[in-house]
N, C-alpha and C positions, 0 to 999 in steps of 0.2 A: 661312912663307917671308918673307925681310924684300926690300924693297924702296927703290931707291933713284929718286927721281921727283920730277918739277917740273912743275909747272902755272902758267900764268897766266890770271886773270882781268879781263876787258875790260869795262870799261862808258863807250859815249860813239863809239862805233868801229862803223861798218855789217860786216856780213862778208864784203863786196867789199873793204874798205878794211884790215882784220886779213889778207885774203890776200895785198893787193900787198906789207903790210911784209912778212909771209912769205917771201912769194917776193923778194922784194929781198934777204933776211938771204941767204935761202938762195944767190943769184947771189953776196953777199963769201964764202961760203964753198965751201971742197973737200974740204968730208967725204964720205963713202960713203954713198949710198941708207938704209941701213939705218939710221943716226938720225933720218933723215927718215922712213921706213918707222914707226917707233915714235909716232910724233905724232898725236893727234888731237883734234879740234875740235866740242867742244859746244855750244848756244846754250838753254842754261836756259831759256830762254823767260820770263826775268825783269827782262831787260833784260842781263845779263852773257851776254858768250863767253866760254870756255874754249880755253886750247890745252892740252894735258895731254899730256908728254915724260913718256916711260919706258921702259929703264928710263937716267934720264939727269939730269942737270945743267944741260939746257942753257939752262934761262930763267936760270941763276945769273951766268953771267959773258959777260953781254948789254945792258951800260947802253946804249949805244945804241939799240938795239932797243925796251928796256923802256918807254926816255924817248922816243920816237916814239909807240910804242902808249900810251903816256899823254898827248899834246896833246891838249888840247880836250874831257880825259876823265879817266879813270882807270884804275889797274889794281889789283888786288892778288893777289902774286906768292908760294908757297907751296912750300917744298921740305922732301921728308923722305928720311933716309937712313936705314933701321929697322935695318942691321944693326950701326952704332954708338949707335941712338939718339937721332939729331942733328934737330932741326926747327928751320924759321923761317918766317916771313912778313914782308911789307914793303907798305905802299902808295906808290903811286907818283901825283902830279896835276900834270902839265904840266911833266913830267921833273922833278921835284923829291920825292924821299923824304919823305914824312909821318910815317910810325912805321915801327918793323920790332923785331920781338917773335923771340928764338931761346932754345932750347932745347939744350943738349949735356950728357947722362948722365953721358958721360965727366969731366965736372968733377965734378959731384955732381945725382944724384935729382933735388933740388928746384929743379937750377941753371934760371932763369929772366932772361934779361937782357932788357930793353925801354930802346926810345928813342923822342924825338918825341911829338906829339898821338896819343895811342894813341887805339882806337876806342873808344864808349860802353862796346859787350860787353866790354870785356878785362876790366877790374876780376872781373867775374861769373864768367866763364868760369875767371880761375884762380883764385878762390875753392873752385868747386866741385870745380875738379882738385886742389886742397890739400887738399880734405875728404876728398874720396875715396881719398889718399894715406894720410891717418891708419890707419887700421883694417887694411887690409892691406899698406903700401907701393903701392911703385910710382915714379912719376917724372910729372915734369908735359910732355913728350913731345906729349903733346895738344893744350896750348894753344894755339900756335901755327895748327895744322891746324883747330880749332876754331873761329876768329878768323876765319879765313877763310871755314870753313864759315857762319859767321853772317852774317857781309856781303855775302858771295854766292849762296849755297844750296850752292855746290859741294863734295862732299867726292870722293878719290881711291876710294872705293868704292859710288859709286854706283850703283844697280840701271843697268843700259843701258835700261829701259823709261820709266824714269823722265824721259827727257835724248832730247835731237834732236842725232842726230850728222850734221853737216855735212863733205861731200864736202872734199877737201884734194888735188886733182883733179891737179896738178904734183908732187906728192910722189912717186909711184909713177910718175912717168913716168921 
């Protein structure tokens, strides 16, 4: 089943202070319950929070938002569309874009575009997605997702044991 989903990672932000921009985003907007319904909030216990949208786009087309939850902090922000293929990620510090790494199949397999101070891992991460593309195919799709996996701990398939979900208490009201 492919899946279309966004997450964003927080670090530098209490999770009183990740709920007020929340809910603030949420008071400029008049969407329906149920995009809000779909959201939920992790705290790694590694110093990163998590909001993780699905199945949805919505941390995509949120600069305000983004560059809030990044003052005095960071975030880095991850979205994948599996049933065209499509991935990216972005870091964000004190509203200002650092790097941002995508992927789209639909150009070509190996399509990889990066911009910015990319992180240490990158280099590594798409080496070993190039190798492993050798032998059998495939598509570097990963990287991206990976990138982020590495800076944060978080991936979209995380065991639920693993991870402390935190209440998101106005969303369902």
């Amino acid at each position: 089943m492919s899946s279309s989903e966004s997450w964003v990672c927080v670090r530098g932000k209490t999770i009183e202070q990740v709920l007020t921009l929340l809910r603030e985003e949420r008071e400029r907007l008049t969407w329906d319950n149920i995009y809000w319904s779909t959201m939920l909030m992790v705290d790694m216990q590694n110093g990163w929070l998590v909001l993780h949208c699905f199945p949805d786009m919505f941390f995509v087309d949120r600069p305000a938002f983004l560059g809030a939850l990044s003052q005095d902090g960071e975030i880095v922000v991850c979205c994948v569309e599996e049933h065209v293929m499509c991935s990216s990620a972005f870091e964000m510090r004190n509203g200002r874009k650092i790097w941002e790494i995508s992927h789209d199949s639909q150009i070509a397999l190996n399509h990889l575009d990066s911009e910015g101070t990319l992180p240490d891992c990158f280099d590594e991460i798409r080496s070993a997605s190039a190798e492993r593309m050798k032998p059998r195919g495939g598509n570097l799709f990963c990287v991206p997702v990976d990138v982020c996996k590495e800076m944060t701990g978080y991936h979209q398939s995380l065991h639920p044991l693993k991870t402390v979900y935190v209440p998101i208490p106005f969303l369902t009201s």
